[in-house]
N, C-alpha and C positions, 0 to 999 in steps of 0.2 A: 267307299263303294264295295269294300272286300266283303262287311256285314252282309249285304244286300247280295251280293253276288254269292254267298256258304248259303243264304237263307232260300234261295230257288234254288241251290243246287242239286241236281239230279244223284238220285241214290246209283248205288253200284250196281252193279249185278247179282251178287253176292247177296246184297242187303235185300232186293226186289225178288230175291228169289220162292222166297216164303209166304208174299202175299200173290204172287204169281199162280202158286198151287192153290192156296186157300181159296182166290178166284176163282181158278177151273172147280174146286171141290164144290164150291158152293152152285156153281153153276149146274155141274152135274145133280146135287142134292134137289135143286130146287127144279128139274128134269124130273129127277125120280119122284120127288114127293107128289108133281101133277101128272104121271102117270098111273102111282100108285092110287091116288084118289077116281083120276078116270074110272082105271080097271077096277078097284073098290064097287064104284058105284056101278058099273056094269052088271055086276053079281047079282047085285042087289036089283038093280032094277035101272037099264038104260035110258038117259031121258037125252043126252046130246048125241047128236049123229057121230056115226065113226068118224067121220072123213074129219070133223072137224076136230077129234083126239088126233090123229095123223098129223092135221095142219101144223096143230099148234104144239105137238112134239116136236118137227121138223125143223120151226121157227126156234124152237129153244136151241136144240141142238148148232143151228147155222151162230146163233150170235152171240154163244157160250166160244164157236170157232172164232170169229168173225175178232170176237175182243182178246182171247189169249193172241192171234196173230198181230194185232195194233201193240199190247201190253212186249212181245219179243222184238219186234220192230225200234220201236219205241228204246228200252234197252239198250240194246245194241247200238243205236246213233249215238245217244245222249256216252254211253261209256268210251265213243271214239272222242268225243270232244273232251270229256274228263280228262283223259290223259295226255294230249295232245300237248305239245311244250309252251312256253309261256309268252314265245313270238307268234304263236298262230293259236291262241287260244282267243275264242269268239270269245262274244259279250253274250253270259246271259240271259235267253229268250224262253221266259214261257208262251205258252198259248195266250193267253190275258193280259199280258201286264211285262213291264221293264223296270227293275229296281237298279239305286244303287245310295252310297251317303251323299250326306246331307248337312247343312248345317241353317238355324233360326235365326230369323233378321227379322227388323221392323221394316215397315214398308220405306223404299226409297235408301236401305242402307242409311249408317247411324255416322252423325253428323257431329268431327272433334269443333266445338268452337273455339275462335281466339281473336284475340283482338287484329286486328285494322291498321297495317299500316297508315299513318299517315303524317300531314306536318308538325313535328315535337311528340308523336304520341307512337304505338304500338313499336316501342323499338324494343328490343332484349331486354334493354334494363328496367323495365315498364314492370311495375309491380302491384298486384289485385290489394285495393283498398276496404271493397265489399262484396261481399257474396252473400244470396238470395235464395240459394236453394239448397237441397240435399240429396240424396240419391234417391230415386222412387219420387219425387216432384212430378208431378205432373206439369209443365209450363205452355203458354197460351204462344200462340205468334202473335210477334212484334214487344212479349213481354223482357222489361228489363230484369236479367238474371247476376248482374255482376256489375262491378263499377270497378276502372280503374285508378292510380294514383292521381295519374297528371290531368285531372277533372276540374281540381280548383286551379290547380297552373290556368289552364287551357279558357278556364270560364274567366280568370281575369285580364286572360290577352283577349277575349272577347268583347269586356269593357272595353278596353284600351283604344281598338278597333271601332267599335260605338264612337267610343270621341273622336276619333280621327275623322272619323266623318261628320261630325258636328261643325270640328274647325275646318274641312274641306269645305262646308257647306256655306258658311260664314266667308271664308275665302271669296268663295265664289258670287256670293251675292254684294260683296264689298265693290268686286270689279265691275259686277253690271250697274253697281248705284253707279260708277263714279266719282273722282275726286271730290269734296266738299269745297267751297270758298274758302273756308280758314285753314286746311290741308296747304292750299297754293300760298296764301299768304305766308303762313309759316316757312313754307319754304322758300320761299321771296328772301322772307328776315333771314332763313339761314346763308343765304349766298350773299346777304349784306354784310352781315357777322364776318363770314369767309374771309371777304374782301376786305374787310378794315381789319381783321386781325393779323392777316399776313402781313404788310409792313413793321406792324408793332412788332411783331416775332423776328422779324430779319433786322430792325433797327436795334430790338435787345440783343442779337445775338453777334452784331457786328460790334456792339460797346463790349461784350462778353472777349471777345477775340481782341478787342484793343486793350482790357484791363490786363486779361493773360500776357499780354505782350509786354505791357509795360510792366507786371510782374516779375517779370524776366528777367528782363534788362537789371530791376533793382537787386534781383533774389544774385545775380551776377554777379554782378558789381561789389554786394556783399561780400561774395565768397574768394571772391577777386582780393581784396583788402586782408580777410582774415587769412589766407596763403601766405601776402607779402608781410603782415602781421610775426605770423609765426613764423616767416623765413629769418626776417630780423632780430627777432626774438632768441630766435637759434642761434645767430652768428654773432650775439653780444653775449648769452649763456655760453660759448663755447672761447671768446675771448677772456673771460672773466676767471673759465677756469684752467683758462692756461695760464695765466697770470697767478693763480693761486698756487697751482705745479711749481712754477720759476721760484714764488718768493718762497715758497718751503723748502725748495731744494737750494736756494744762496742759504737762509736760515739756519740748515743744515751743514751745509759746506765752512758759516764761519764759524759755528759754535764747535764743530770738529777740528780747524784751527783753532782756538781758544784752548779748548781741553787738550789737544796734541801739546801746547806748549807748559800749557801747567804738567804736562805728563815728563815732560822735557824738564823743567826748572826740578819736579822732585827728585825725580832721577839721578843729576846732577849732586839734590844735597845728600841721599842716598849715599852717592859714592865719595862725597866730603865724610861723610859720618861714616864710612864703611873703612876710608883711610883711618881715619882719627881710633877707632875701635883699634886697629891692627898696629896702630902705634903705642898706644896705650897697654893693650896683651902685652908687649912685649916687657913696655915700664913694668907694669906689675906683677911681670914672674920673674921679673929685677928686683923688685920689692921697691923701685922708684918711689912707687904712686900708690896712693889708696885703695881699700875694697870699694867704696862709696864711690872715687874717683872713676874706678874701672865700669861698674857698674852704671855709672850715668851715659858712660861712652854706647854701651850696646844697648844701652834703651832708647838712645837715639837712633843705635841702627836698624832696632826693630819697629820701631815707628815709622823711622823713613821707608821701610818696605811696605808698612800697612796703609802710609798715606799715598806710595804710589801705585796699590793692588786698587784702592778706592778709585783713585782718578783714573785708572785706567776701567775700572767699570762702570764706570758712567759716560766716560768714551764709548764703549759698547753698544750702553742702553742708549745713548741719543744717539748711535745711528740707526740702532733698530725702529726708534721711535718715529727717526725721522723717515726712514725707510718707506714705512706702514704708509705715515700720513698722505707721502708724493705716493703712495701704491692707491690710495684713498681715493686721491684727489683724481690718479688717471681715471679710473674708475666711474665715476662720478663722472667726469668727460667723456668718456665712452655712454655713458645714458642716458646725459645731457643732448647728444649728437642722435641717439637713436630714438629717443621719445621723440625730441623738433622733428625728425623728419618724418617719422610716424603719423604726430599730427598733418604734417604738412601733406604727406600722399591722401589722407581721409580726407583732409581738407580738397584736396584737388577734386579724390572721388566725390564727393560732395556739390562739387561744381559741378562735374559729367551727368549726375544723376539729375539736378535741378535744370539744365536746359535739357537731357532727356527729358524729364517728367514734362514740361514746361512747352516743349514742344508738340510733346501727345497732345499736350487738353490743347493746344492752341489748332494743332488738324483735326480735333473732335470737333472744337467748336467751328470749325471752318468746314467741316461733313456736314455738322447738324444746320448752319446754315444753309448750304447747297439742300439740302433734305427738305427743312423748311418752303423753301423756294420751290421745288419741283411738286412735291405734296399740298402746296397750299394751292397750285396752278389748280391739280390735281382734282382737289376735293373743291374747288370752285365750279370745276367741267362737270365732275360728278352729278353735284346739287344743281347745277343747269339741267342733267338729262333727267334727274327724278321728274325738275319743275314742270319738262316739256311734258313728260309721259304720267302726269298728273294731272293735264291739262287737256289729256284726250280718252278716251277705252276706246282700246285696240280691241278687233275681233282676237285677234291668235290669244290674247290674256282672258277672255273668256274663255276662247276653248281647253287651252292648261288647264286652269281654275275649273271646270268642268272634270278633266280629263282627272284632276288630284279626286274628284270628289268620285265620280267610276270605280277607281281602284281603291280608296278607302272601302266602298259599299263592297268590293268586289273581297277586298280584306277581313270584312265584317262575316259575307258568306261563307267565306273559307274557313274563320274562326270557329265559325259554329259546327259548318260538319268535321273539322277538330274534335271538337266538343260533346257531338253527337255519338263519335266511336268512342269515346270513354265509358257508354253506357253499353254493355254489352248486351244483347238483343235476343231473344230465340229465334230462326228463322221460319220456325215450324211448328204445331202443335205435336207436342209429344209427352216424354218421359225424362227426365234425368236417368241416366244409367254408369256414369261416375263422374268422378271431381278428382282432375286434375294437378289443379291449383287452388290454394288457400289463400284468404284474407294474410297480406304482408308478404307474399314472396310473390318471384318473378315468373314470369307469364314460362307454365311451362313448355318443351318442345310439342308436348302432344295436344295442347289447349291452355284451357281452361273448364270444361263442361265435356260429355261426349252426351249428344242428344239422341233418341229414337223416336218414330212416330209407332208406340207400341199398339195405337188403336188398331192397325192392322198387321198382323206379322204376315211374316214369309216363310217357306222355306227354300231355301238354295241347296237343288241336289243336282251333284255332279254325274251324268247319264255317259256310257258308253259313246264313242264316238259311232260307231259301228249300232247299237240302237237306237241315236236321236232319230234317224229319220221315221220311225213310227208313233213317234211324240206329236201330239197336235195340240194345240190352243184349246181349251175347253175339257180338256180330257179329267176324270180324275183323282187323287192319288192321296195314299194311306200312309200316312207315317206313323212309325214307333220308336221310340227309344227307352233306355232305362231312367232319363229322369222324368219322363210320363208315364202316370197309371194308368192310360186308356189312350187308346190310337185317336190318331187326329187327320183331316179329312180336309182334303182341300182341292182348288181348281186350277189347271196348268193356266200360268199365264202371261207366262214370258218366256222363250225362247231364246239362247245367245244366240248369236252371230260370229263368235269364234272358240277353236278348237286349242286347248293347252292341257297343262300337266295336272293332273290334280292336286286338290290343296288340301283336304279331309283326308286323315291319316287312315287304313284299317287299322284294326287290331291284330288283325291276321296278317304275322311274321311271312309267310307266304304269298301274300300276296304282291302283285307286280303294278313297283308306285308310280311307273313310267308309262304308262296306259293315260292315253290319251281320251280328255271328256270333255261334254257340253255343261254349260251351266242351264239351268231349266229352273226358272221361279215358280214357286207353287201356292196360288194364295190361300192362306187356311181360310176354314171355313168360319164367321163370328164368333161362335160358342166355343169354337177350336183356338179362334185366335186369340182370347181374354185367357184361356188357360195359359199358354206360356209366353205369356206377354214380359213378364219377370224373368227368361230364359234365352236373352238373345245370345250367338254365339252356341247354345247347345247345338252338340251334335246325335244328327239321328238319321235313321235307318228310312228309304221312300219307295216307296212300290206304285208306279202309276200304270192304271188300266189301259190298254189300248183295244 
């Protein structure tokens, strides 16, 4: 509105001062020139009365006064409001007319479309499949401009739905026929069936529970034998080899007697031959006895040493030997003792485990008896209540069977206006005036499409609050701006109903954005409004006649 408001603005004093005079001058000139021609023609020859050179001197003279006193008037007001500060500065007002900006709209303000919420469809993640139009489109109402993804989802839960009501339908007509005669029969034979197979089941199931038992007892009894088996088994393995102990260790004991005395008898000839040597030494550094003689004596007594170093090492070795063996033999006792009783604990465990196991399957099978029994009662009752209710149509099972087939059709309906928001719509005949959103991405925040009805624009200009009230319906008013080459003409035709801040910026750094205005529709004129039909959103400058 600042355009609008510099563009009436009243010149200075200063500025006015120079057409001010040129006024009086001219006025005066054009005094003097129709006197000069009077008194001219006077000379020459008078054809108009005095009175009436008089008159109409007079008359010049008063309204050459009459308009320099409006033109200093005039001035002087307009300069007190000029300068006036920016909280008591009016709005504005020529003789004619109340300007102020403006900005181009199509008729009814310009429409972002987007998809529809609804069930499975218009959610965020919802993304345009196809698009139909381009910017400058013209499009029809009720024309489809865009298609979203979930179209073919949506058309085959619309099938789906189609069936369900076929089978609802089918339901329903099954209950108003009626059971059939071989339906009840059937189900006759089945409670016959029923009845003759639960015995068989309980008489199998009570042989099953007597086999397991007498399983038992033998898998027992078994394990019973093979315990006292390996218990006796143990206690003749561990006599056997203690008796192996004892005879190795007397074997031992007499064979150490035996050699103890052979160790004893050499010993003995030892010191026969150890005498006989030291008898002999003596002969023969006598010179008694022979070199040979002498000689023979100490090769007995070196023998008899070497035969009793012998006996006494195999004295050694057979107690080592026998040593080892009784080490052997305990041995062997000791694993004989711990392997028997090894088997013997498995073997017990073996028993604990077999009448556990043995007792499970015998309370399984003594469960699935009782199960039998109760479920066979059961499913006898069962096939009784089908028989009855096979035997009669109840009102309440048509009206279910009804009621399934309702909300099937009622599901069918639903699917479809589903279905129907996947195709995006114009609501309006107009223009495309942008795109949004593209073919493959998600529904943007602003739309999809922004529509206008450019067959007739508008314009919206923000009027003085302080000037609305000389605005009238019908009135009307000239717009210009810089991106039209020729003004444009239109008819006031709407009026707001509330007072706010303006939204059209000036250009003019001076001016005051806090100024309160009406919004005032202007409809252009036809030929006005085809020109910038391509221009909505420009801003421009309005001067409406009052």
């Amino acid at each position: 509105m600042g355009e609008g408001f510099n563009s009436n603005r009243p010149e200075t004093p200063e500025t006015q001062e120079q057409p001010s005079s040129t006024a009086w001058s001219s006025s005066q000139s054009d005094a003097g020139k129709t006197l000069g021609v009077l008194f001219n023609g006077t000379k020459r020859r008078s054809l108009i009365p005095t009175w009436l050179i008089v008159l109409v001197v007079l008359g010049a003279i008063a309204t050459g006064a009459f308009s320099l006193y409006i033109l200093i008037n005039s001035r002087s007001t307009l300069g007190e409001k000029f300068f006036s500060t920016p909280e008591t500065l009016p709005p504005l007002i020529s003789d004619k007319s109340v300007s102020g900006l403006g900005r181009i709209e199509p008729k009814g303000e310009t429409i972002k479309l987007s998809a529809r919420g609804g069930q499975g469809m218009g959610q965020p993640s919802d993304k345009l499949q196809e698009l139909f139009v381009e910017v400058g489109d013209r499009v029809r109402e009720g024309q489809v401009i865009a298609i979203l993804d979930s179209r073919d989802r949506l058309l085959q839960a619309l099938e789906v739905a189609k069936q369900q009501v076929k089978i609802a339908q089918a339901n329903l007509d099954k209950v108003k026929a009626g059971t059939r005669t071989g339906d009840i029969d059937a189900q006759q034979a089945e409670i016959a069936r029923l009845k003759a197979q639960i015995p068989r089941e309980l008489e199998a199931q009570q042989a099953a529970i007597a086999r397991l038992q007498a399983q038992r007892r033998g898998d027992d009894l078994t394990q019973e034998a093979a315990i006292a088996r390996l218990e006796a088994q143990l206690k003749g393995d561990i006599a056997a080899q203690e008796a192996t102990i004892q005879r190795l260790e007397a074997e031992l004991e007499g064979n150490v007697q035996a050699q103890q005395a052979t160790l004893d008898r050499l010993n003995a000839e030892l010191e026969n031959a150890q005498t006989e040597y030291w008898r002999h030494e003596q002969l023969y550094r006598e010179g008694a006895i022979s070199q040979s003689l002498f000689d023979t004596k100490r090769l007995a007594v070196q023998t008899g040493e070497e035969r009793l170093k012998e006996a006494d090492a195999v004295l050694q070795e057979m107690l080592t030997t026998g040593r080892e063996k009784i080490n052997e033999a305990q041995v062997t006792l000791t694993r004989i003792m711990q392997t028997g009783n090894k088997q013997i604990e498995e073997a017990k465990a073996n028993l604990e485990r077999i009448k556990t196991t043995s007792n499970a399957e015998i309370a399984q099978a003594q469960t699935n008896f009782k199960r039998i029994l109760e479920t066979g009662n059961e499913q006898v009752n069962q096939a009784s209540s089908i028989l009855n209710s096979l035997m009669e149509v109840r009102p309440v099972d048509v009206t279910v069977a009804q009621a399934e087939v309702d909300r099937a059709i009622a599901a069918v309906s639903q699917a479809q206006v589903d279905l129907d928001q996947t195709y995006i719509k114009s609501p309006i005949n107009g223009r495309v005036l942008d795109i949004f959103t593209r073919p493959g991405e998600l529904i943007s925040n602003d739309g999809i499409v922004e529509i206008g009805e450019t067959d007739q624009m508008y314009v919206v200009a923000e009027i003085y609050e302080t000037d609305i009230s000389q605005v009238r319906l019908g009135q009307r008013g000239t717009i210009t701006s810089g991106a039209i080459a020729s003004e444009l003409e239109g008819t006031v035709a709407e009026i707001g109903w509330k007072i706010g801040k303006r939204d059209i910026l000036d250009t003019d750094p001076t001016a005051d954005v806090d100024v309160r205005v009406v919004e005032v529709k202007i409809r252009l004129d036809p030929e006005d409004s085809e020109k910038v039909s391509g221009l909505t959103n420009s801003q421009v400058e309005v001067k409406i006649d009052i």
